[in-house]
C-alpha positions in Angstrom: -4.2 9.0 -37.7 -6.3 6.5 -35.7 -9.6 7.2 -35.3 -11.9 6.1 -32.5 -15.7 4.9 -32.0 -16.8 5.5 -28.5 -19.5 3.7 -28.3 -17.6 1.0 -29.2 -15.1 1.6 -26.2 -17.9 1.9 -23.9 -19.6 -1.4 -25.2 -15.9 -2.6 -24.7 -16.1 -1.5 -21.2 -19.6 -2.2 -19.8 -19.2 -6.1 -21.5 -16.0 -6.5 -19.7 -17.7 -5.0 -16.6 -20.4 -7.3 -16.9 -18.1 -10.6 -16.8 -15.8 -9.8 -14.0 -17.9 -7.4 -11.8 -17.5 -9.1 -8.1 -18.7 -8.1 -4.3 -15.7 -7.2 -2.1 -15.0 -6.0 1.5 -13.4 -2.6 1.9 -10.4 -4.8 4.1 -9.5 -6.6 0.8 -9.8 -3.4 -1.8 -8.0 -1.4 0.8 -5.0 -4.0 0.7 -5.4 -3.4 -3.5 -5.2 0.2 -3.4 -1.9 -0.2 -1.2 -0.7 -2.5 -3.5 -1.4 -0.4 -6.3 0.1 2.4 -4.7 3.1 0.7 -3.6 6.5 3.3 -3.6 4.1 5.9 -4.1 2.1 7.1 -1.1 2.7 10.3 -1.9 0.6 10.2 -5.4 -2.2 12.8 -4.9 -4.8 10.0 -5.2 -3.4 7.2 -2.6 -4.9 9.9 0.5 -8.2 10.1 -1.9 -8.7 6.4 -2.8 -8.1 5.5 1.3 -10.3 8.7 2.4 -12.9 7.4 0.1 -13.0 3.7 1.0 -13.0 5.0 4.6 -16.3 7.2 3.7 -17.9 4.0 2.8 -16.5 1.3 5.2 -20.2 -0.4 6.0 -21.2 -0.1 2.5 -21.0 -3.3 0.0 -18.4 -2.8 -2.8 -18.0 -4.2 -6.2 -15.2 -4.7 -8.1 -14.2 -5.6 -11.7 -12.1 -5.1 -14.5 -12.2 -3.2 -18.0 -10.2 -3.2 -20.6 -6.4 -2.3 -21.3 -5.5 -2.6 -17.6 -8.5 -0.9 -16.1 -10.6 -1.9 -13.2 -13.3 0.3 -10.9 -14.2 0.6 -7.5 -18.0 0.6 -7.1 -19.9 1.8 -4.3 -23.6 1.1 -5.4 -25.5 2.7 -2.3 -24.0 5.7 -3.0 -23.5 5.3 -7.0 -20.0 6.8 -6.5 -16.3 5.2 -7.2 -13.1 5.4 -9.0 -11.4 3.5 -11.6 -7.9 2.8 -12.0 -5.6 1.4 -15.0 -2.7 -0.5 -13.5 0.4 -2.1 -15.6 2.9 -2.9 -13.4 2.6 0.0 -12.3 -0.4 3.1 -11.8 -0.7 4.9 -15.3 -4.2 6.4 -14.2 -6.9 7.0 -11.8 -9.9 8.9 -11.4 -13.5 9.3 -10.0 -16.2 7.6 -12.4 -18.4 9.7 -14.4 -21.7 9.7 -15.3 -22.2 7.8 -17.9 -20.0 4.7 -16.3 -22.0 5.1 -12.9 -25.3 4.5 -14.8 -23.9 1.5 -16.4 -22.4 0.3 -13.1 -25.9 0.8 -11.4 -27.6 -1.1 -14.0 -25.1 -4.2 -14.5 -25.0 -4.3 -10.4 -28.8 -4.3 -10.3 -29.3 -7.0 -12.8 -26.9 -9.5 -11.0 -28.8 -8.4 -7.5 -25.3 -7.5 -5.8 -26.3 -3.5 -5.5 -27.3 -3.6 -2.0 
């Protein structure tokens, strides 16, 4: 049985953050999210990921990747956003939780790109 160090996962996670966190435009994550969706607007979360990109239109947005597959959606003004983990095709999705949005806040506020 494999046995798993979360800290570990979340150092994993927060480093790979750090390197490819970028500033976006809603336009260009919106054509991502449509991409990522592709064959299946009807996925509960394609309505939720546009609805929430809408919500946030004049806000900046950051965007980077994480490990196996992953990659987040960062609205810093409003310390909300959702990650995703994308092989070919959507495995996963979800809103980001606590403890990711504190690390997002902090890694966006030490490169200056959280405004």
């Amino acid at each position: 049985m494999e046995t798993f160090d979360i800290e570990e996962i979340w150092a994993q996670r927060r480093e790979m953050a750090e390197q490819t966190i970028t500033l976006s435009t809603v336009a260009l994550v919106r054509t991502e999210v449509e991409k990522i969706f592709e064959g299946n607007n009807s996925h509960p979360w394609f309505r939720t990921c546009l609805d929430f990109l809408d919500g946030h239109a004049t806000e900046p947005v950051l965007c980077g990747k994480l490990p196996e597959n992953g990659a987040f959606i960062y609205f810093p003004r409003a310390n909300q956003g959702i990650w995703y983990r994308f092989g070919g095709k959507l495995e996963a999705v979800g809103t980001i939780g606590p403890q990711g949005l504190q690390a997002l806040s902090e890694i966006a506020a030490s490169k200056d790109i959280n405004r």
